[in-house]
N, C-alpha and C positions, 0 to 999 in steps of 0.2 A: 666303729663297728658295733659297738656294743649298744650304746646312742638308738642305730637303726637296727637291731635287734628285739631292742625292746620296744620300738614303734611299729614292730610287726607281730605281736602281741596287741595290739590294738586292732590293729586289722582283723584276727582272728577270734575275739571278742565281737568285732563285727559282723562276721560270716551267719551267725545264726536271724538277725535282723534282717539281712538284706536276703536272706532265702525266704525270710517268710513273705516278707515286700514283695519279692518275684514272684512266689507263688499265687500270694492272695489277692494280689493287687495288678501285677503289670500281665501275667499269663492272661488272667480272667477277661483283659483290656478287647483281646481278640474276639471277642463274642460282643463288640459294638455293634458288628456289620448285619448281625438279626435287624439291629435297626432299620436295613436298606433293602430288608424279606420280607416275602409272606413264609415266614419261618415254617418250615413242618420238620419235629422233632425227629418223627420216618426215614427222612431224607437228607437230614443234619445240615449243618451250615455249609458245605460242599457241590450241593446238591438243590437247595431249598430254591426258589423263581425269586430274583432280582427284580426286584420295586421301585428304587430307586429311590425318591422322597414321598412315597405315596401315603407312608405311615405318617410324617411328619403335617402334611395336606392335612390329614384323614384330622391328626387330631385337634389342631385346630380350628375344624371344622366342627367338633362338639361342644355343647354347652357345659360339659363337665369339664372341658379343660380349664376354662376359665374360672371357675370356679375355685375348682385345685390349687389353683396358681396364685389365688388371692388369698382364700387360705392360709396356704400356706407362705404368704408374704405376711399376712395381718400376722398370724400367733407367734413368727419367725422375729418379726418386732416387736410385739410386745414383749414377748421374752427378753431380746436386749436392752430394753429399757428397764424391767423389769430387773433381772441381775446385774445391773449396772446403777441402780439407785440402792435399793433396797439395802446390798452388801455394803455402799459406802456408807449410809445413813447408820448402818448395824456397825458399824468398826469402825466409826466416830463418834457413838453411844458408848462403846466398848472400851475405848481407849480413854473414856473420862471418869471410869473406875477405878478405885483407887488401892481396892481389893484384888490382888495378883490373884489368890486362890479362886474367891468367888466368879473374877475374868476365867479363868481355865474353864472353872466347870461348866459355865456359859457358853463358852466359845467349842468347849467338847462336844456338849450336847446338840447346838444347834448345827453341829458336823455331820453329826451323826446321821443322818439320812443321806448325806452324799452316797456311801457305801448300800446301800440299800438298793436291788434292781427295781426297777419298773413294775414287774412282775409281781412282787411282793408289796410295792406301794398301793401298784391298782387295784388290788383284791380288797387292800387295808382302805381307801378311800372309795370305792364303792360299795362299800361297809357301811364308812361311816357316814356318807352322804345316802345313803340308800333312802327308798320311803318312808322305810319304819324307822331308820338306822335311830342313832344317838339326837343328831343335828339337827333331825326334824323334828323330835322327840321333843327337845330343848323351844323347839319354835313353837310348836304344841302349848306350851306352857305358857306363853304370851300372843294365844290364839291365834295364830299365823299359819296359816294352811300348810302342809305339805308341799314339797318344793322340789322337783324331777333334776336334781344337781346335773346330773348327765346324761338323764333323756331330755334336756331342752336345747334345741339346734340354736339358740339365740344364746344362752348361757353359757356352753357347752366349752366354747374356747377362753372365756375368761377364766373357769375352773381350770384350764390346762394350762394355762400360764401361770395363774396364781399356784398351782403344786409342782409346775418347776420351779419357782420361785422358792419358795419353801424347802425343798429339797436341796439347792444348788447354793444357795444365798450363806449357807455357813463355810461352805469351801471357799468361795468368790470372796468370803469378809477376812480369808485369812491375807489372802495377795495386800488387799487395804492397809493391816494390820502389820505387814511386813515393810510396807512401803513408810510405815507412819513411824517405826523404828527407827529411820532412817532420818528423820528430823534432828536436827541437833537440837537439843534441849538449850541452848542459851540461845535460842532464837524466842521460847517463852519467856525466862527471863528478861529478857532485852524488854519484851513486852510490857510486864509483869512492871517494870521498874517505870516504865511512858504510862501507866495509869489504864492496860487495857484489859477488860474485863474476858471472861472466860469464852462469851459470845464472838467478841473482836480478837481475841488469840485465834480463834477457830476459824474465824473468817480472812483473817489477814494473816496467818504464820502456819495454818492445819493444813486448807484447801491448796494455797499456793505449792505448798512443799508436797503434794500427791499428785499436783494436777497431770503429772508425765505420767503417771501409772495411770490416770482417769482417762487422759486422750488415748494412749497405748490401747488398753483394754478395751474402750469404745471401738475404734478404729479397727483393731482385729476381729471384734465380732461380726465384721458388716459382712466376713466371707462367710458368716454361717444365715445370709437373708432368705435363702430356699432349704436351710434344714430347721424343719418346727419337731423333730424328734420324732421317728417312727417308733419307738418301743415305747412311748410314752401311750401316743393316741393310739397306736394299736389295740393296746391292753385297756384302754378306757371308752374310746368309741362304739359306737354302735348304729344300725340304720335310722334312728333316727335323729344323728345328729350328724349325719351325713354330709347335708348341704352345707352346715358349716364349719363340721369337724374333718370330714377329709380332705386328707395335703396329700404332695404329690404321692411320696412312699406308701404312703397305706394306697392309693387308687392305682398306681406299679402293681403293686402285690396281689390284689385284688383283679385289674386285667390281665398282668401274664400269668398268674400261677392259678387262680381261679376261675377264669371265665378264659385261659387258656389264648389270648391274645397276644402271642409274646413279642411279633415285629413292632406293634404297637406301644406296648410298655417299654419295651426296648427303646423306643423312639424318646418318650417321658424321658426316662431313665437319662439318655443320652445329653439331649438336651438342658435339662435341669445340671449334671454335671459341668458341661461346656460354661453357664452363666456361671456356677458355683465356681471355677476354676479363674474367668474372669474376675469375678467379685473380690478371689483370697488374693489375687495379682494386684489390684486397684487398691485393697485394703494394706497390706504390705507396703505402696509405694506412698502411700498414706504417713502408715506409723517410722516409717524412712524419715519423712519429713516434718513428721509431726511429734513425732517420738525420741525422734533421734534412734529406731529400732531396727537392726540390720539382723539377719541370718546368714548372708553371707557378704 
């Protein structure tokens, strides 16, 4: 009795998580069926003229969707490539320091921007990338014209990947960092004593002994292939880097709430979720078997 008493104290630790789940997340679920409307707000979802799939038609019928969709597949990759090298290459530089203190302060600071919104990056980075800002200022100095960081549709998404990079890459180097703990040290030894240099420890006793955290974390990214981060590009985008800066959620946002389109975004919205829910089912059965990585 006591046993299941105090596992009903867990339960009730969990009442506050699963109301907000219901609230925010499975309530909200019923506003899919805009999807299957010519929505009009007037008339609410009760009332609004059944469409059927005509939204879904419609948008594949535009040259923007396609667009969107590549987009937002291209910067949605690079990003995992991008957090997926960078972190390991920075926490295997890391770990062959031999200074604890001066490793902290490293490892603190390049953290440090994880905490940081969007919101407060984008203003700081279109700052400093600006015309006149610092960066061009510095290019100035070695004759080098001025340089439209984030007015150039061609440029535009390598900057957005390269400052999620940047920002995310001291978080992502701690998981590495954790995993390399985890090495038994008389595994370099062992090394150490066969004559193998610091190159060959790394290669033959570092990589082997992470590589479950390497496929792990690979594998689970592949459910984020249609999210390239709306609060990123939002805050950084602009029309004219439109063509190659906007993904699905900024062009959602953009048709239903600004140009007032909502069975349509709905449609987007819809859609993009359905592959995204496939892709985290696929990825999961993935790191199952590749990982050895279970949730339930």
């Amino acid at each position: 009795m006591k046993n299941k008493g105090f596992t009903k104290h867990y339960y009730l630790m969990l009442l506050p998580g699963f109301a907000w789940l219901t609230l925010f997340s499975l309530v909200p679920m019923f506003g899919i069926v805009i999807a299957f409307q010519d929505f009009n707000p007037g008339k609410g979802i009760f009332h609004s003229e059944w469409v059927g799939f005509e939204n879904f038609q419609y948008m594949f019928s535009l040259s923007d969707s396609r667009s969107i969709f590549w987009n937002t597949i291209f910067i949605a990759i690079m990003k995992m490539i991008g957090n997926l090298i960078v972190p390991l290459v920075f926490a295997l530089m890391l770990n062959e320091l031999r200074s604890m203190v001066f490793k902290r302060w490293i490892q603190t600071i390049v953290y440090l921007p994880h905490f940081l919104s969007w919101v407060i990056l984008a203003g700081i980075l279109l700052d400093v990338f600006s015309y006149t800002g610092p960066v061009n200022s510095l290019l100035g100095v070695f004759s080098i014209e001025p340089i439209l960081f984030f007015g150039n549709a061609d440029l535009f998404p390598f900057m957005i990947v390269a400052s999620d990079v940047w920002k995310e890459f001291g978080f992502n180097t701690i998981i590495y960092l954790a995993a390399l703990t985890a090495i038994n040290p008389t595994l370099y030894e062992a090394a150490g004593i066969d004559g193998a240099s610091r190159w060959q420890s790394l290669r033959h006793v570092t990589l082997p002994g992470i590589s479950a955290t390497i496929v792990l974390l690979a594998v689970l990214s592949l459910g984020n292939v249609l999210n390239a981060g709306f609060d990123q590009v939002f805050n950084l985008y602009n029309p004219l880097v439109y063509s190659k800066g906007d993904i699905i959620d900024t062009w959602v946002y953009r048709t239903g709430l600004l140009n007032l389109q909502y069975g349509l975004a709905t449609a987007v919205g819809l859609l993009k979720s359905v592959v995204s829910f496939l892709l985290i089912a696929v990825s999961y059965m993935l790191a199952s078997k590749y990982a050895n990585y279970r949730i339930f």
